[in-house]
PDB file of N, H, CA, C and O in Angstrom:
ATOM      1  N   UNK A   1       1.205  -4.330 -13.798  1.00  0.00           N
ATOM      2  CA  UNK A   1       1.880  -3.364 -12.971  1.00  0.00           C
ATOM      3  C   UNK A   1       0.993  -3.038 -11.768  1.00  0.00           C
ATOM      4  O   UNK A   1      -0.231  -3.155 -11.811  1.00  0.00           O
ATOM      5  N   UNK A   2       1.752  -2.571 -10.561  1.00  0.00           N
ATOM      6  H   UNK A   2       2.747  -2.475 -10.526  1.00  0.00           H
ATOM      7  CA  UNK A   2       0.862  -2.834  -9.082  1.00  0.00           C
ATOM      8  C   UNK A   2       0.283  -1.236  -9.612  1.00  0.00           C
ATOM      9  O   UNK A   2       0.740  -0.334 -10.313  1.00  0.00           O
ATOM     10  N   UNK A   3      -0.982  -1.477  -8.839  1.00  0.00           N
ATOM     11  H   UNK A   3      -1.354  -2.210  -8.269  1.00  0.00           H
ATOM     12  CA  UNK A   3      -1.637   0.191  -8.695  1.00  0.00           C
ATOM     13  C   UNK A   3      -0.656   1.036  -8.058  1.00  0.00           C
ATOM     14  O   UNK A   3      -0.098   0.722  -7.007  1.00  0.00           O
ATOM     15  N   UNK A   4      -0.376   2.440  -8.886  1.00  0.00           N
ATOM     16  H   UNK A   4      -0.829   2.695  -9.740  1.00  0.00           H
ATOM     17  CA  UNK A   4       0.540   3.649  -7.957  1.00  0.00           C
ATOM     18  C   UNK A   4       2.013   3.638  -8.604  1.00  0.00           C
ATOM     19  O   UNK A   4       2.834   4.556  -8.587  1.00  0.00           O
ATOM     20  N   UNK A   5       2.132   2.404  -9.160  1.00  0.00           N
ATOM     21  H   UNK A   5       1.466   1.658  -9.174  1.00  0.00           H
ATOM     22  CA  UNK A   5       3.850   2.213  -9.511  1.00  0.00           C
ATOM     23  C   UNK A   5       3.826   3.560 -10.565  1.00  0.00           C
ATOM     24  O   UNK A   5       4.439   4.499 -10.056  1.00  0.00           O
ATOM     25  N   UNK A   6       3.323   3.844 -11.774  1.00  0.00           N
ATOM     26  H   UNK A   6       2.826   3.082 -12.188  1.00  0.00           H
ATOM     27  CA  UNK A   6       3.461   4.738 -12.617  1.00  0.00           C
ATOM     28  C   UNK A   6       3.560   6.404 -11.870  1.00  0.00           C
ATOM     29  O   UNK A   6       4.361   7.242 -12.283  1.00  0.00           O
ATOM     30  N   UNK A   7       3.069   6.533 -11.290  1.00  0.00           N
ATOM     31  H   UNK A   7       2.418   5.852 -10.955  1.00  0.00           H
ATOM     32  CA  UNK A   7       3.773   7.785  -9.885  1.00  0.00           C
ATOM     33  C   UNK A   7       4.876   7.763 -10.099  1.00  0.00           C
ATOM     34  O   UNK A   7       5.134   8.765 -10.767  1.00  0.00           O
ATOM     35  N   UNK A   8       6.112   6.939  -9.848  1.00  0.00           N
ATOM     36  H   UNK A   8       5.902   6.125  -9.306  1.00  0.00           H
ATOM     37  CA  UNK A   8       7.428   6.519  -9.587  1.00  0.00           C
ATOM     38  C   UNK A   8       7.715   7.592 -11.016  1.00  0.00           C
ATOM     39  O   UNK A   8       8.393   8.614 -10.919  1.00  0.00           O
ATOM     40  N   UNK A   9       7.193   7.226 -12.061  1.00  0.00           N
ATOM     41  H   UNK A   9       6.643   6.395 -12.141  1.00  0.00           H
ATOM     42  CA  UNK A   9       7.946   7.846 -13.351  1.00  0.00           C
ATOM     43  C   UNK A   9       7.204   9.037 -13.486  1.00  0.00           C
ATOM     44  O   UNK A   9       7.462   9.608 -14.545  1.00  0.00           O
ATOM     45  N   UNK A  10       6.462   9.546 -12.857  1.00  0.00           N
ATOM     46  H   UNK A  10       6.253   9.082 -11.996  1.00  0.00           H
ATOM     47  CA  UNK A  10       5.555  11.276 -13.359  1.00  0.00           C
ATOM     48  C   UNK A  10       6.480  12.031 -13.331  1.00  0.00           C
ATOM     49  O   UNK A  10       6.887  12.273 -12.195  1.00  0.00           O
ATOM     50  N   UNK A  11       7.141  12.654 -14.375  1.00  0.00           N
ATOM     51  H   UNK A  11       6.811  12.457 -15.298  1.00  0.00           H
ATOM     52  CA  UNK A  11       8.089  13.877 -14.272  1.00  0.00           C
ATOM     53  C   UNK A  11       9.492  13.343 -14.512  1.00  0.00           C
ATOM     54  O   UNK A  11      10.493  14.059 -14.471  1.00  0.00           O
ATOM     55  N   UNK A  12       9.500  12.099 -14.753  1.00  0.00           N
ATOM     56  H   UNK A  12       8.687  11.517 -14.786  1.00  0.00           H
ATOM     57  CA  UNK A  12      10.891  12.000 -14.878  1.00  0.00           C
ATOM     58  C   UNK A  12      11.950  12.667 -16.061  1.00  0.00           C
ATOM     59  O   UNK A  12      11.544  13.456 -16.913  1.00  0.00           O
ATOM     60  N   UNK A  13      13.146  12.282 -15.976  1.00  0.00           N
ATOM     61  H   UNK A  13      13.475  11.640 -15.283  1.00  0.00           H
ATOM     62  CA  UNK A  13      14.036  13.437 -16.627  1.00  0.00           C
ATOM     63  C   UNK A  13      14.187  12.381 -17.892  1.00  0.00           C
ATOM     64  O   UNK A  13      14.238  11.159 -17.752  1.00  0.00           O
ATOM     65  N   UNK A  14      14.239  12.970 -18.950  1.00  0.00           N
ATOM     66  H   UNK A  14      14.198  13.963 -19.064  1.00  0.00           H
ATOM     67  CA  UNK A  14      14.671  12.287 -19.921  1.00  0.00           C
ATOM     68  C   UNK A  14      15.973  12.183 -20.368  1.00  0.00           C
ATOM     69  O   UNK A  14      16.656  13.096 -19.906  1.00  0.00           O
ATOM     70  N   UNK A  15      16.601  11.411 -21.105  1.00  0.00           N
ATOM     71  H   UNK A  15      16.046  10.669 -21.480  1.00  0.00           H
ATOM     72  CA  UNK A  15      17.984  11.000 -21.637  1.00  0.00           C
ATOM     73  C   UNK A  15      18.974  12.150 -21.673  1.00  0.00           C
ATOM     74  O   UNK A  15      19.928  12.499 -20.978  1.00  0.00           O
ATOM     75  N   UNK A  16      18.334  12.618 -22.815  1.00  0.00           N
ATOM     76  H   UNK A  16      17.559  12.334 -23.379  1.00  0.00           H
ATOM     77  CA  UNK A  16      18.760  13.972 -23.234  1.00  0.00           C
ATOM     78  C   UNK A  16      19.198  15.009 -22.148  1.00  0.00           C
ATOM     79  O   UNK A  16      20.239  15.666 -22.165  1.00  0.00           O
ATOM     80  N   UNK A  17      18.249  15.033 -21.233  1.00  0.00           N
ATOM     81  H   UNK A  17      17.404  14.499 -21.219  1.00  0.00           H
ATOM     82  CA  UNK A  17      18.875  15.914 -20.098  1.00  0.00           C
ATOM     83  C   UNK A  17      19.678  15.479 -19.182  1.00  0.00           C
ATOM     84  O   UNK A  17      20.112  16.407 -18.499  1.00  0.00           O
ATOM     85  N   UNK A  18      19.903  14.877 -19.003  1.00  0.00           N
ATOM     86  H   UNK A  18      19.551  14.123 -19.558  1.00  0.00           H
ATOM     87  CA  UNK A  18      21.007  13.635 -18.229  1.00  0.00           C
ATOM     88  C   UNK A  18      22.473  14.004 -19.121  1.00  0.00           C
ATOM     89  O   UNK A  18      23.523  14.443 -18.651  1.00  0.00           O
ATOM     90  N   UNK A  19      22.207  13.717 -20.350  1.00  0.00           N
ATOM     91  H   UNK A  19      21.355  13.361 -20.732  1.00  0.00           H
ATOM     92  CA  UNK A  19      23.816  13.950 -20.857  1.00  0.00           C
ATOM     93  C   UNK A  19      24.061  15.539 -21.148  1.00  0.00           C
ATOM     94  O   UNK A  19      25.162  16.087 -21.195  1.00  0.00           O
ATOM     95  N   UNK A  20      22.924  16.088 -21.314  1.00  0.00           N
ATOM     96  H   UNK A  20      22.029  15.643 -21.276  1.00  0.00           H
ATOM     97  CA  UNK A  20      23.687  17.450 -21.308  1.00  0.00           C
ATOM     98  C   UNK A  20      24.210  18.101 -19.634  1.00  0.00           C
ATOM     99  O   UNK A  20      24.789  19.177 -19.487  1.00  0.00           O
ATOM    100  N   UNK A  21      23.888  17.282 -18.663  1.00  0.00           N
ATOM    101  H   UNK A  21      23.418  16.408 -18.783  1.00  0.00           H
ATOM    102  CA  UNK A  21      24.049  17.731 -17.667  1.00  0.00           C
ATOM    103  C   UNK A  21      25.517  17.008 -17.452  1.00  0.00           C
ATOM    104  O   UNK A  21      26.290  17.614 -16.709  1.00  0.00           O
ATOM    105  N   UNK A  22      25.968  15.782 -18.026  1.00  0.00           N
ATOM    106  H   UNK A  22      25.340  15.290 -18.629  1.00  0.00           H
ATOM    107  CA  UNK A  22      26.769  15.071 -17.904  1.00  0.00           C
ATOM    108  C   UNK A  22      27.832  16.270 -18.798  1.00  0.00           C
ATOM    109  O   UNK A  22      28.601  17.098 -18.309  1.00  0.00           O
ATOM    110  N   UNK A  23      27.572  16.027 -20.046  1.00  0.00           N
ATOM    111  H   UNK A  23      26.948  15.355 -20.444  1.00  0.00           H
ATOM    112  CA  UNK A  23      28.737  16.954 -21.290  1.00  0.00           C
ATOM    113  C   UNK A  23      28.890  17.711 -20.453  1.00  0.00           C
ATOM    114  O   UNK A  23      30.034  17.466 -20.069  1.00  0.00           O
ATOM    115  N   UNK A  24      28.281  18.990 -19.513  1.00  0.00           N
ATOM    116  H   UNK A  24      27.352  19.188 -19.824  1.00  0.00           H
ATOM    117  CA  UNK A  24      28.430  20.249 -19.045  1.00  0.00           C
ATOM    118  C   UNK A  24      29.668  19.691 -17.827  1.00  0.00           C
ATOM    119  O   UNK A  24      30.659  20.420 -17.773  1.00  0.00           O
ATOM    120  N   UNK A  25      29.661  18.558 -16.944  1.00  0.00           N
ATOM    121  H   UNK A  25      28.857  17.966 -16.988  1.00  0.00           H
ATOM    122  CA  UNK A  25      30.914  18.328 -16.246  1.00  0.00           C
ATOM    123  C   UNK A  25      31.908  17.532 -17.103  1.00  0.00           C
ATOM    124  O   UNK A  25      33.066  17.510 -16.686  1.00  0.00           O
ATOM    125  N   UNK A  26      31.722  17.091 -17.863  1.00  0.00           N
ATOM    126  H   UNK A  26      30.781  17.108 -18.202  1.00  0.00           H
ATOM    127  CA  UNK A  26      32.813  16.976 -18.709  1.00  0.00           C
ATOM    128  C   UNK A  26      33.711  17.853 -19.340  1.00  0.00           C
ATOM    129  O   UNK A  26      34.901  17.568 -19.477  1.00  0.00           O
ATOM    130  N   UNK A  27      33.063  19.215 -19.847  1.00  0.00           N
ATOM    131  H   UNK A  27      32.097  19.447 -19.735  1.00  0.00           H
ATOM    132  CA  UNK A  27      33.699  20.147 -20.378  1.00  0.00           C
ATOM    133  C   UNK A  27      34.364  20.960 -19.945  1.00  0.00           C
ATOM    134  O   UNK A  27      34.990  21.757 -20.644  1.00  0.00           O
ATOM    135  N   UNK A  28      34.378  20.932 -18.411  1.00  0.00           N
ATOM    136  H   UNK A  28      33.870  20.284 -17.843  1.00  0.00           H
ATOM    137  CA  UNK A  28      35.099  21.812 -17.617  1.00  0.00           C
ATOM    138  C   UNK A  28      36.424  21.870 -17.802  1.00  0.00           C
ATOM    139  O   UNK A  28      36.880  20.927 -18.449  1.00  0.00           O
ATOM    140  N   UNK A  29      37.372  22.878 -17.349  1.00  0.00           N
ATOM    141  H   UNK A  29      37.002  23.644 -16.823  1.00  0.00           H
ATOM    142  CA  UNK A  29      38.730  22.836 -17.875  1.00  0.00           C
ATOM    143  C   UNK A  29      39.286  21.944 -16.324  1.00  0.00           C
ATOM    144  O   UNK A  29      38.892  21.613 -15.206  1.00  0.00           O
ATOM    145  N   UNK A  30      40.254  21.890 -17.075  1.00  0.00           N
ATOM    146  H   UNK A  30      40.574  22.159 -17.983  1.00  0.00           H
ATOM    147  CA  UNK A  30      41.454  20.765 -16.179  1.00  0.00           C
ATOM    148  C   UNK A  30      41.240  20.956 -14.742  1.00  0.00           C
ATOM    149  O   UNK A  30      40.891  20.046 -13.989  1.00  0.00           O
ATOM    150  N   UNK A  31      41.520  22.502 -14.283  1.00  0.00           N
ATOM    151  H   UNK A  31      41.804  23.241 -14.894  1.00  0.00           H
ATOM    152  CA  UNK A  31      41.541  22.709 -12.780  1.00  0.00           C
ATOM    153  C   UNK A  31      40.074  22.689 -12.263  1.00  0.00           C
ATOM    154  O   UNK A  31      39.786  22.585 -11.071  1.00  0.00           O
ATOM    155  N   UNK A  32      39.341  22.780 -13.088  1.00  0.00           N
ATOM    156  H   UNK A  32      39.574  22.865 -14.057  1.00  0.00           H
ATOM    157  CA  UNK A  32      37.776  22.193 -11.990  1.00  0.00           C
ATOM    158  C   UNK A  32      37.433  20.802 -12.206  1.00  0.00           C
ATOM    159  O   UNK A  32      37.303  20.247 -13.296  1.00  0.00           O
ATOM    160  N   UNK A  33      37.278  20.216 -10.864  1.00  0.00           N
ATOM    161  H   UNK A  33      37.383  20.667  -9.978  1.00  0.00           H
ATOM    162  CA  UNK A  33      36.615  19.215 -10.487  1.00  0.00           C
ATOM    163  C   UNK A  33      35.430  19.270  -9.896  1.00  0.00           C
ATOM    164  O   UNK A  33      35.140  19.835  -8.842  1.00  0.00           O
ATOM    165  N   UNK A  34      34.640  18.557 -10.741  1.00  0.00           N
ATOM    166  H   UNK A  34      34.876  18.098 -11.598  1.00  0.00           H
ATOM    167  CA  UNK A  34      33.185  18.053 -10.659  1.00  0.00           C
ATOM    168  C   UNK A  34      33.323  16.581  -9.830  1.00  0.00           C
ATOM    169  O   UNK A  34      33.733  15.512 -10.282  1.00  0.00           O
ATOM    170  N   UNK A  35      32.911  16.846  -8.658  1.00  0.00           N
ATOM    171  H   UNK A  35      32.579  17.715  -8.291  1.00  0.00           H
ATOM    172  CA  UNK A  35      33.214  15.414  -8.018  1.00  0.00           C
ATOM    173  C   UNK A  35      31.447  14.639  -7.896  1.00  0.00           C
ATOM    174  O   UNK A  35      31.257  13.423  -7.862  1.00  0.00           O
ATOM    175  N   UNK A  36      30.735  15.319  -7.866  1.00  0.00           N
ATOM    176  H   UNK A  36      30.888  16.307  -7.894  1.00  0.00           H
ATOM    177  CA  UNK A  36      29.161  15.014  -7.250  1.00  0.00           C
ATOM    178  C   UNK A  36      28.225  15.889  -8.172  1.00  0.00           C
ATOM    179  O   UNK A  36      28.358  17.064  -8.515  1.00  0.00           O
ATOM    180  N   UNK A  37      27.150  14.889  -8.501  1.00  0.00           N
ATOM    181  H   UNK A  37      27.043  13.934  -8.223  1.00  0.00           H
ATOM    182  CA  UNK A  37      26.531  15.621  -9.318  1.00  0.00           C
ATOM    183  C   UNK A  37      24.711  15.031  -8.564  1.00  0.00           C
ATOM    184  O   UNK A  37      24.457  13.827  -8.548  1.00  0.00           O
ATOM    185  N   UNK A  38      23.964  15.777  -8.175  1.00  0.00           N
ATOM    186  H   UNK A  38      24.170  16.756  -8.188  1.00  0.00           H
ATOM    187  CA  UNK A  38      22.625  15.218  -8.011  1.00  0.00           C
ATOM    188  C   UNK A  38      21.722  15.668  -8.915  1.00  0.00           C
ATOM    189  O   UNK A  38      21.647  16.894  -8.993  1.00  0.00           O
ATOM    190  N   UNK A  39      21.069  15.081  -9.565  1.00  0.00           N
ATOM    191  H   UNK A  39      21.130  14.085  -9.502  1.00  0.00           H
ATOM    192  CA  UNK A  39      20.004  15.493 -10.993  1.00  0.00           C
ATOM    193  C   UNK A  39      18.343  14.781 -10.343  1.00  0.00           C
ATOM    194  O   UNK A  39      17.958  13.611 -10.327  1.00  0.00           O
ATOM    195  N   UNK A  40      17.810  15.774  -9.971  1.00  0.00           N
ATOM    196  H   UNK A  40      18.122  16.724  -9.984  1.00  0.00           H
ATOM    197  CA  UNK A  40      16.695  15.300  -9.981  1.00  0.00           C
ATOM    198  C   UNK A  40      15.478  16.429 -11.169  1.00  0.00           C
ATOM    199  O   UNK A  40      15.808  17.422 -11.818  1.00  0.00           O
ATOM    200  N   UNK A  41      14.342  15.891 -11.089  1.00  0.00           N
ATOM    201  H   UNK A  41      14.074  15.085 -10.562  1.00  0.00           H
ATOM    202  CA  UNK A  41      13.461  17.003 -11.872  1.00  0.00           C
ATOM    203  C   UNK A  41      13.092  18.365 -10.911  1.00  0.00           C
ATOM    204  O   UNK A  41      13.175  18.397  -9.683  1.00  0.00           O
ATOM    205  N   UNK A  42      12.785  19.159 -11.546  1.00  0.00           N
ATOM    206  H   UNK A  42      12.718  19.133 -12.544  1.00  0.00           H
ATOM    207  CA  UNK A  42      12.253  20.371 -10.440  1.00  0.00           C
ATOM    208  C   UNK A  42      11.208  20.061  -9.617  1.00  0.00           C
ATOM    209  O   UNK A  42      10.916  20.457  -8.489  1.00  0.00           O
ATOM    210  N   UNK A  43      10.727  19.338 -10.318  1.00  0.00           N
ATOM    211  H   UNK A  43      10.964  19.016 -11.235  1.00  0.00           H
ATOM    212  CA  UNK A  43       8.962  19.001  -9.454  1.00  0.00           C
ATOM    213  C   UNK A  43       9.142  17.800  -8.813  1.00  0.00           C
ATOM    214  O   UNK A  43       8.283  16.995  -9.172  1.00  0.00           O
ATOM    215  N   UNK A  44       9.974  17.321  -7.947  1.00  0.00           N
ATOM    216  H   UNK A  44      10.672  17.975  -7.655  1.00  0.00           H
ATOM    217  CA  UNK A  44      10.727  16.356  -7.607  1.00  0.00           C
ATOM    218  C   UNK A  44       9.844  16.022  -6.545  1.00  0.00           C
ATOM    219  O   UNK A  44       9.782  16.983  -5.777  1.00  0.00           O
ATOM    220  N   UNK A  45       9.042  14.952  -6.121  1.00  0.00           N
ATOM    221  H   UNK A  45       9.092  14.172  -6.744  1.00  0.00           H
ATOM    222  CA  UNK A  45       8.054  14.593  -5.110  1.00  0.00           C
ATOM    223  C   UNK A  45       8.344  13.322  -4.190  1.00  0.00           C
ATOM    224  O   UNK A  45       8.629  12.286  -4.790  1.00  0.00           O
ATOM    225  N   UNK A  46       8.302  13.291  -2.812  1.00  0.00           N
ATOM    226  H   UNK A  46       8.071  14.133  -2.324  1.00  0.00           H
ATOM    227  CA  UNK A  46       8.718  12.266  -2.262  1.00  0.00           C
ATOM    228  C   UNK A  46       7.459  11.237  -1.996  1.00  0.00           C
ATOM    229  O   UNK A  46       6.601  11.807  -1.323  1.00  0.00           O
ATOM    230  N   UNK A  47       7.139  10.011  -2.302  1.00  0.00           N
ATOM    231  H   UNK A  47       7.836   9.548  -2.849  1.00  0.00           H
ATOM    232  CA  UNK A  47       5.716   9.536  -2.002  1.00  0.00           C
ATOM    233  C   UNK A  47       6.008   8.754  -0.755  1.00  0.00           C
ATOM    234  O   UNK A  47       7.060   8.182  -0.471  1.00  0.00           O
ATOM    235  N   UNK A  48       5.103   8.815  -0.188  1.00  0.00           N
ATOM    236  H   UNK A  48       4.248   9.280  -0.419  1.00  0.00           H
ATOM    237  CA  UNK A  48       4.866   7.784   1.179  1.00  0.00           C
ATOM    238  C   UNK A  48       4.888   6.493   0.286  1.00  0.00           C
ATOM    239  O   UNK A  48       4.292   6.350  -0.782  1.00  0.00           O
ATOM    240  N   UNK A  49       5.790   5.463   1.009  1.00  0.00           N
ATOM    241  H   UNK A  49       6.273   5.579   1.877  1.00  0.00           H
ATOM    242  CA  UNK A  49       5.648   3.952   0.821  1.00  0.00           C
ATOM    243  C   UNK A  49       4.575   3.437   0.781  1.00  0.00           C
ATOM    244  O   UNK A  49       4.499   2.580  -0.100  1.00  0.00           O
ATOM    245  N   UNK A  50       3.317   3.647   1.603  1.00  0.00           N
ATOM    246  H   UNK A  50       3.378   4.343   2.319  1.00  0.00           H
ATOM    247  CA  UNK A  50       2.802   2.984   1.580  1.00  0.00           C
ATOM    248  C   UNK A  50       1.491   3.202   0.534  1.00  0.00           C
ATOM    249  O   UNK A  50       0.663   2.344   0.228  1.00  0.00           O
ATOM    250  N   UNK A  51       1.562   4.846   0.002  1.00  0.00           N
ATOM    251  H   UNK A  51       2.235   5.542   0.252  1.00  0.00           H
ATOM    252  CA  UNK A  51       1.097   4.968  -1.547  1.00  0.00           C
ATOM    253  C   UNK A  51       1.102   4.321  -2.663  1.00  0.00           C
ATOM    254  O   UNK A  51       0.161   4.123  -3.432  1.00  0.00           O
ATOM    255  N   UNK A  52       2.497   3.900  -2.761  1.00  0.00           N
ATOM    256  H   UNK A  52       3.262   4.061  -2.137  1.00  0.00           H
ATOM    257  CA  UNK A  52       2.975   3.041  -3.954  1.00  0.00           C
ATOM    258  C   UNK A  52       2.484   1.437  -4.280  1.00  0.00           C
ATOM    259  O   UNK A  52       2.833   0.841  -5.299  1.00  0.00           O
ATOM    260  N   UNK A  53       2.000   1.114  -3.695  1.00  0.00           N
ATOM    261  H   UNK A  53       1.717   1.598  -2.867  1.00  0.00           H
ATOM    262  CA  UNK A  53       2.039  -0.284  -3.801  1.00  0.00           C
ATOM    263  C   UNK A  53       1.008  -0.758  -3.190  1.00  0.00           C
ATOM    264  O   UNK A  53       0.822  -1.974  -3.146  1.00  0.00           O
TER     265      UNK A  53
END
């Protein structure tokens, strides 16, 4: 693995929170639509490109 790639995954969201975020727009009643959903972690970090690799 290139030096820096493991950055990419620090903090990532696990399974589990993904589908409960998923079940929660699923469960909505008929008249709400969930059209867009963005899931990132709280500590959500943007790296310079040229960090990574």
């Amino acid at each position: 693995m290139k030096p820096g790639i493991d950055k990419i995954y620090e903090g990532a969201i696990d399974a589990e929170s993904i589908a409960r975020a998923i079940a929660f727009a699923i469960k909505q009643p008929e008249n709400v639509a969930i059209n867009e959903m963005i899931i990132r972690p709280t500590s959500h970090r943007t790296f310079p490109q040229e960090n990574l690799f």
